[in-house]
C-alpha positions as CSV (number, residue, x, y, z in Angstrom):
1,X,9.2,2.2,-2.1
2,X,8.0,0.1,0.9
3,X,9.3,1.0,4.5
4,X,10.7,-1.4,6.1
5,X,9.2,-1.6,9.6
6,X,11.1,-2.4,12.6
7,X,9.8,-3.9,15.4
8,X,12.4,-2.9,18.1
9,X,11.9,-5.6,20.8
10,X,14.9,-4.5,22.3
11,X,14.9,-5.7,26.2
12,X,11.4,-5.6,26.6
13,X,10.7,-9.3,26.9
14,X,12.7,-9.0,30.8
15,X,15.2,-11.8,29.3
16,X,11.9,-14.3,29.1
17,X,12.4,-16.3,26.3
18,X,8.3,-17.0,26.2
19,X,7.7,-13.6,26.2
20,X,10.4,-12.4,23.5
21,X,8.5,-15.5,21.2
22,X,5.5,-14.0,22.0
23,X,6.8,-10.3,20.9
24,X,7.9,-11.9,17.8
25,X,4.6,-13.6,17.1
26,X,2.5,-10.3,17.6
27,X,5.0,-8.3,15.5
28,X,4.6,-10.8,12.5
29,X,0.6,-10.4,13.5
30,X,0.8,-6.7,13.0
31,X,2.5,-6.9,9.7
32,X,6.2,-5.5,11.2
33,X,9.0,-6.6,8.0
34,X,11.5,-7.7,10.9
35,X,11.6,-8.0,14.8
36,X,14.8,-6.3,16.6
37,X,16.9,-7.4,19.9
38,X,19.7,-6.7,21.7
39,X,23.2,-8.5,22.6
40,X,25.2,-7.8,25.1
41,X,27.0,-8.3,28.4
42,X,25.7,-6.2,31.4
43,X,28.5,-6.0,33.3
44,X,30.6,-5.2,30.0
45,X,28.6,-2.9,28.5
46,X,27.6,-0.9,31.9
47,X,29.2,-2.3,35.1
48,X,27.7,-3.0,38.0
49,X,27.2,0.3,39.8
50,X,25.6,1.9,36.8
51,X,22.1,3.0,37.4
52,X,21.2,1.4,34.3
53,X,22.6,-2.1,35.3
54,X,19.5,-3.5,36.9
55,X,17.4,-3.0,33.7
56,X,20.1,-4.1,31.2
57,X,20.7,-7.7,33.4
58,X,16.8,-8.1,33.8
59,X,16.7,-7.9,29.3
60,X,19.7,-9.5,29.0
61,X,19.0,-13.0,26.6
62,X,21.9,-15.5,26.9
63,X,23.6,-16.5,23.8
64,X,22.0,-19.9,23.6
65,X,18.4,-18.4,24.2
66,X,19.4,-15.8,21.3
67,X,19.8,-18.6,18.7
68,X,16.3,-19.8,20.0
69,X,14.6,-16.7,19.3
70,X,16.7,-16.1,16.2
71,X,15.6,-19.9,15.1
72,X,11.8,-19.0,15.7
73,X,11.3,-15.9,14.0
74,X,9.5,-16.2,10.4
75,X,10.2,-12.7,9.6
76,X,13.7,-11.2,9.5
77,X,15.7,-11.4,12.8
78,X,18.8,-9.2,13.7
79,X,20.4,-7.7,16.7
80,X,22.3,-4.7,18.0
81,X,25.6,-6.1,18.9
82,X,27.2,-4.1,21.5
83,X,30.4,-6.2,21.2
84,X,33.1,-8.4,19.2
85,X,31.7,-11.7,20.7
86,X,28.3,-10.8,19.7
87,X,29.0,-10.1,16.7
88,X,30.8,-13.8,16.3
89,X,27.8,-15.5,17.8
90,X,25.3,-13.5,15.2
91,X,27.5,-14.2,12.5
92,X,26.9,-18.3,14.0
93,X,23.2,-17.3,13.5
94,X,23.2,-16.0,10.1
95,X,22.3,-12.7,10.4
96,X,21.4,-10.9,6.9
97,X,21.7,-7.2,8.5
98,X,23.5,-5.6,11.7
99,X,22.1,-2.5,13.5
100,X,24.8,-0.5,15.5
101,X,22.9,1.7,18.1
102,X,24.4,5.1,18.3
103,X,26.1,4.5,21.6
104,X,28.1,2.5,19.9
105,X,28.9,4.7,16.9
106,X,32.4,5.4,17.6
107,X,33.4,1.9,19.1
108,X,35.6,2.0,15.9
109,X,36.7,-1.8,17.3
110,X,33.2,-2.9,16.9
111,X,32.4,-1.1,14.0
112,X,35.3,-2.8,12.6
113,X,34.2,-5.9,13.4
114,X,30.8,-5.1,11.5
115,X,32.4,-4.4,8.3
116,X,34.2,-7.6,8.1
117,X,30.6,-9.0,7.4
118,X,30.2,-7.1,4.5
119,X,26.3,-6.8,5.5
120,X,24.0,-4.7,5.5
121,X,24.2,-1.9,8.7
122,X,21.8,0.1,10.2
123,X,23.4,3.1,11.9
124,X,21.6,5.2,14.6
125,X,23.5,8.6,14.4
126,X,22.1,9.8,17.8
127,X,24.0,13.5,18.7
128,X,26.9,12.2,17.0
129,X,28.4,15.0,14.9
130,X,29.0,14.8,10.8
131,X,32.8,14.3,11.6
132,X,32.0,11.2,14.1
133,X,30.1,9.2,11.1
134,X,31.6,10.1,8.6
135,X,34.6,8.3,9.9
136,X,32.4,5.4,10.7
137,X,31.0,5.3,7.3
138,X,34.6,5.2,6.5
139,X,35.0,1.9,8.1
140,X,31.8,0.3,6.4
141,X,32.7,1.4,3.2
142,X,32.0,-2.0,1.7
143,X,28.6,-2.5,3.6
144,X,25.5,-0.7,2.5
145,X,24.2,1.5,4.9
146,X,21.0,3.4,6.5
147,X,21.7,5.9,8.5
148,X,19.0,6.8,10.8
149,X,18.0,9.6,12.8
150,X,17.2,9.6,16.3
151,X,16.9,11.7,19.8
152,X,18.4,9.4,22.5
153,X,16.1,10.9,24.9
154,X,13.5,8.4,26.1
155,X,10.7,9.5,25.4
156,X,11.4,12.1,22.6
157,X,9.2,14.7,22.9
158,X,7.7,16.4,20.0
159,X,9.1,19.6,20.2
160,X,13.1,18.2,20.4
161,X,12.3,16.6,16.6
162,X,13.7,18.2,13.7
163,X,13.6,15.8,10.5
164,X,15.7,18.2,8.3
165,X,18.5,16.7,9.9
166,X,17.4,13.4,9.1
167,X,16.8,14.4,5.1
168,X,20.5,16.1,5.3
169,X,21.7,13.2,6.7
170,X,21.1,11.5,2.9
171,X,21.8,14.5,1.3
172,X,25.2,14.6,3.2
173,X,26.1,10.9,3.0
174,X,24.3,9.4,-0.1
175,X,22.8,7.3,1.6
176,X,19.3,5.6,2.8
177,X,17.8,7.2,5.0
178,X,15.3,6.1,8.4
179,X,13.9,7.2,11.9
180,X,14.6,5.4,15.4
181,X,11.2,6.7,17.3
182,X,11.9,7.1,20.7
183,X,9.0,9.3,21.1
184,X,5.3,8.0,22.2
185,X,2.7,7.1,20.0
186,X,2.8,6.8,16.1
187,X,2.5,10.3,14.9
188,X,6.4,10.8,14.1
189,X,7.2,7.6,12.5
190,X,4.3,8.2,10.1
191,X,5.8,11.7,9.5
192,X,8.9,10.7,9.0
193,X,8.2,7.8,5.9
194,X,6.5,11.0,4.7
195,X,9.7,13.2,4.8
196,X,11.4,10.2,3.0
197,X,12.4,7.5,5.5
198,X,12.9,3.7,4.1
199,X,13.5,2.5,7.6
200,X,11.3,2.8,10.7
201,X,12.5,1.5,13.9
202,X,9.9,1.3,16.7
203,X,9.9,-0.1,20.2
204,X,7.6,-3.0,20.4
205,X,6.4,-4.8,24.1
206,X,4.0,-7.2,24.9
207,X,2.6,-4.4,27.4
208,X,3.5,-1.2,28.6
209,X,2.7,-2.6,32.3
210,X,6.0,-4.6,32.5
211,X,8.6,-3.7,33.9
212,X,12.0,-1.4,32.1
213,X,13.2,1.3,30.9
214,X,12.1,1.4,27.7
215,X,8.5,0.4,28.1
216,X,6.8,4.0,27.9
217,X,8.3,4.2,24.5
218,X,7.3,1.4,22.8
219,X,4.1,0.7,21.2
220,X,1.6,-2.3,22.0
221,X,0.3,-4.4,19.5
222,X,-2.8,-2.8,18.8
223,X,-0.9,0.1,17.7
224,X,2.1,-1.2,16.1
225,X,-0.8,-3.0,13.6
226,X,-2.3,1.0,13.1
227,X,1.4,2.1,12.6
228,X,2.0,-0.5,9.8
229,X,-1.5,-0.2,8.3
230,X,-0.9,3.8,8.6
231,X,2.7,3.6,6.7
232,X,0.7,1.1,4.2
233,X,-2.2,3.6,3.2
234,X,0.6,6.5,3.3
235,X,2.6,4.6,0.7
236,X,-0.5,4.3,-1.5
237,X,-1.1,7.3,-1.5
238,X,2.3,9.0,-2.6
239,X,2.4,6.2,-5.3
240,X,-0.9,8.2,-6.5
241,X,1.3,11.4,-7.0
């Protein structure tokens, strides 16, 4: 089965539309199945004394300059909504496919929200315990799910991975299965589609030199194109067995 490869361009574009196009353009480029961003309201989803408010206003896209990018991607284009009036204006887009991030995996409102589409979710489980997605499973019951695994920390390091939760997550749930790499470079994501991941989620920038928070996990083009080509020539490989 082919991974589908995520290009997680998240905030990384600092809320320039000419540099989220270009993200877009060098993910297609390096073979990525779909790019990733983000919706939201700073001040809703953080408030203005969090320390995480300055980066999260300097990513943040407007709603008109989403339906631009949205509009421009060739390859599939969907978003992390982190609330009900982003999902509304992604439903005006035409989204095929929501991802919830895992910070929002028991905003049972949202979640909600989400299932009224009856599209396909990805869910990042994060630290969330069995009982916490199971009940939001619960709620998507008519969508079809992957569930994927992830540290939150930023970067992951090596040592905090353990992929056996990620396989129990589908033996748990019955569901699909993927990996939301937080951690730097490509080694993980590649062991992951080994250990049975369909979806790989991967921060994506222009360059690491720009400014954010999520920069030093995310991969520059020259190694997102060795990550896909990598999954690629694992895939042939276990079709060989």
């Amino acid at each position: 089965m082919k991974t589908f490869i995520v290009a997680e361009c998240g905030i990384n574009a600092n809320g320039s539309v000419e540099l989220a196009k270009q993200q877009i353009d060098l993910a297609v480029a390096s073979g990525a199945d779909a790019v990733k961003f983000q919706v939201y309201n700073s001040e809703k989803l953080h408030g203005r004394t969090s320390p995480v408010y300055k980066d999260a206003k300097r990513g943040e896209f407007s709603y008109k300059n989403i339906r631009v990018l949205a509009d421009y991607s060739p390859i599939k284009w969907f978003a992390s909504p982190f609330d009900i009036d982003a999902v509304e204006l992604l439903e005006d887009v035409g989204v095929v496919m929501y991802k919830i991030a895992s910070r929002s995996l028991t905003n049972w409102s949202l979640i909600s929200h989400i299932a009224k589409t009856k599209k396909h979710v990805i869910l990042s489980t994060g630290n969330h315990d069995t009982n916490a997605i199971r009940k939001a499973l619960d709620i998507l019951k008519d969508n079809t799910i992957t569930l994927l695994y992830c540290i939150p920390s930023y970067p992951t390091k090596i040592k905090e991975l353990n992929f056996g939760r990620m396989t129990k997550l589908g033996e748990l749930f019955k569901v699909s299965i993927g990996f939301s790499d937080h951690s730097t470079g490509i080694w993980a994501s590649i062991e992951a589609v080994r250990l049975g991941a369909q979806v790989i989620e991967k921060h994506f920038t222009v360059s690491r030199s720009l400014e954010g928070c999520d920069q030093v996990v995310s991969l520059e083009p020259h190694e997102l194109k060795l990550l896909v080509k990598s999954i690629r020539q694992l895939e042939a490989y276990q079709d060989t067995l």
